[in-house]
C-alpha positions, -999 to +999 in steps of 0.1 A: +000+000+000+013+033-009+020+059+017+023+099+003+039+129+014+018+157+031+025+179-001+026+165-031+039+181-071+009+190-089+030+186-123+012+158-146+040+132-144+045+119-183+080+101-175+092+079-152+130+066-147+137+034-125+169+029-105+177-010-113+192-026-080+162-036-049+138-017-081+136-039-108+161-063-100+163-086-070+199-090-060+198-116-035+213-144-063+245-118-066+252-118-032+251-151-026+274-160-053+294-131-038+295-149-004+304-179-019+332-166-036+345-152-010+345-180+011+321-169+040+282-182+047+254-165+032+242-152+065+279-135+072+280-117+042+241-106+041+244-096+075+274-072+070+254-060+040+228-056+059+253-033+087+265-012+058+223-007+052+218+005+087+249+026+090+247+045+061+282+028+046+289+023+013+285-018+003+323-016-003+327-018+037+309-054+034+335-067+015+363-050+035+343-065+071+347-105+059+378-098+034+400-070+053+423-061+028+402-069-009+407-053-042+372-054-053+380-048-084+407-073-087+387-100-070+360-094-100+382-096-129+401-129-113+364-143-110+361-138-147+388-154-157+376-184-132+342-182-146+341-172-185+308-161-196+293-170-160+265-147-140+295-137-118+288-099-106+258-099-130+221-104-133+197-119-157+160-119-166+157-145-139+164-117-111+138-095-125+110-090-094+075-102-106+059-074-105+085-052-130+072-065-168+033-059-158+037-026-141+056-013-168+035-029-196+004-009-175+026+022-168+033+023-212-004+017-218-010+056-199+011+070-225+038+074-199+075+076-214+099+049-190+136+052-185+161+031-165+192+047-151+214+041-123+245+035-104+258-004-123+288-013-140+290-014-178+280-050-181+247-042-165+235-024-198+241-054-219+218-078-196+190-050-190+188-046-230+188-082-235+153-089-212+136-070-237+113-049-212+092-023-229+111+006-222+123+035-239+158+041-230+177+021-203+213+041-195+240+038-164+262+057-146+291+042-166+281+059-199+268+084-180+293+094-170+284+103-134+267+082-104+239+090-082+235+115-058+252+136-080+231+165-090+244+158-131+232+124-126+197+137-126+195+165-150+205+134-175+178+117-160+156+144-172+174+144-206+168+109-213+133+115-201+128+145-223+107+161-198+111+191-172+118+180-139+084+183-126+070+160-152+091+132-139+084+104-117+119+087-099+115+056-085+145+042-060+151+020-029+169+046-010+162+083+004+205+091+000+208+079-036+170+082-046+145+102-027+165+131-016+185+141-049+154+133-070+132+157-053+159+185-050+162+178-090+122+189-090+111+155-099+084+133-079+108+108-062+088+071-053+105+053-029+100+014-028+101-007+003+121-039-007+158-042-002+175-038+028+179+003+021+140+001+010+130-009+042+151+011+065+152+040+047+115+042+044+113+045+084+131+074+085+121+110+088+137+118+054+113+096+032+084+119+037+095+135+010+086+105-011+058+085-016+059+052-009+048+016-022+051-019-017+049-030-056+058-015-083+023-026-099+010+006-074+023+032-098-005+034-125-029+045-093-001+067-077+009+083-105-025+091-121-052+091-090-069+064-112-076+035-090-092+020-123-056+027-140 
């Protein structure tokens, strides 16, 4: 069930953009094959995902807590030598949550323009264009060029949307990455309680800036005041 802000844009919203990790994409298979790789249990490394979550750290700090010491970046390219052409630091249509192809197939039925952009590595463009999701334009930080929060990262949102600000709809699992640089870009920013940062992040005094839902499948009504939408 959606919960909305006190105040509320009265822009129509004609675009919305979707952050990919915890949105449409459920990352629980990555970090389990993380975990395995790196040689701890499931719970160990969730858990000190899950500390990074509540202490506002960057997911980089898991891997340092049960790897003191790792080069991230070094650990991933061994792992692709180890594993040619394997899922590795990657996801696939399987990881899709169920809810992502009917909300937006219902969301481009209203005439609504959809973008994906957010903070993944290069490789992420290549499996989000290969689910085939009816969507208009699906970009990343990497060609971006900049990540989220940064303020640039949104007025490209709104680029790739083609829309002002106010006519945009941002929709994000977190208030620091999401909510908060969203609405100080003008848009309406949506914030969606799954994911460890969904559901902390939506307790917090910060995320009544937002409106937020449980499924994506609650845009249509959100977004247009339709319940019939």
């Amino acid at each position: 069930m959606s919960e909305s802000p006190a105040s509320r844009p009265t822009a129509a919203i004609r675009a919305v953009v979707f952050d990919v990790g915890e949105t449409l994409v459920d990352e629980s298979r990555l970090w389990l094959r993380w975990a395995d790789r790196l040689g701890v249990t499931p719970l160990t490394f969730l858990g000190a995902l899950g500390a990074c979550a509540a202490g506002d750290r960057p997911v980089e700090d898991a891997f340092e807590l049960v790897r003191p010491g790792i080069d991230v970046a070094a650990e991933d390219a061994a792992w692709e030598t180890d594993d040619p052409g394997g899922l590795r630091n990657g996801f696939d249509a399987d990881d899709l949550y169920p809810d992502v192809r009917p909300a937006l197939t219902q969301l481009r039925k209203l005439g609504l323009r959809l973008v994906i952009a957010g903070n993944q590595p290069p490789r992420a463009l290549e499996s989000l264009r290969a689910m085939d999701l009816p969507i208009d334009v699906i970009r990343n930080s990497a060609e971006l060029g900049v990540e989220k929060p940064e303020p640039e990262f949104f007025v490209a949102a709104a680029e790739l949307a083609g829309m002002p600000p106010q006519n945009i709809a941002y929709v994000g699992d977190r208030i620091d990455n999401d909510v908060l640089p969203a609405a100080d870009a003008g848009m309406r920013p949506i914030l969606i309680r799954r994911g460890p940062w969904g559901h902390l992040h939506a307790r917090r005094p910060e995320s009544s800036r937002a409106t937020i839902i449980d499924s994506l499948l609650e845009l249509p009504t959100v977004l247009t005041g339709d319940s019939s939408a």
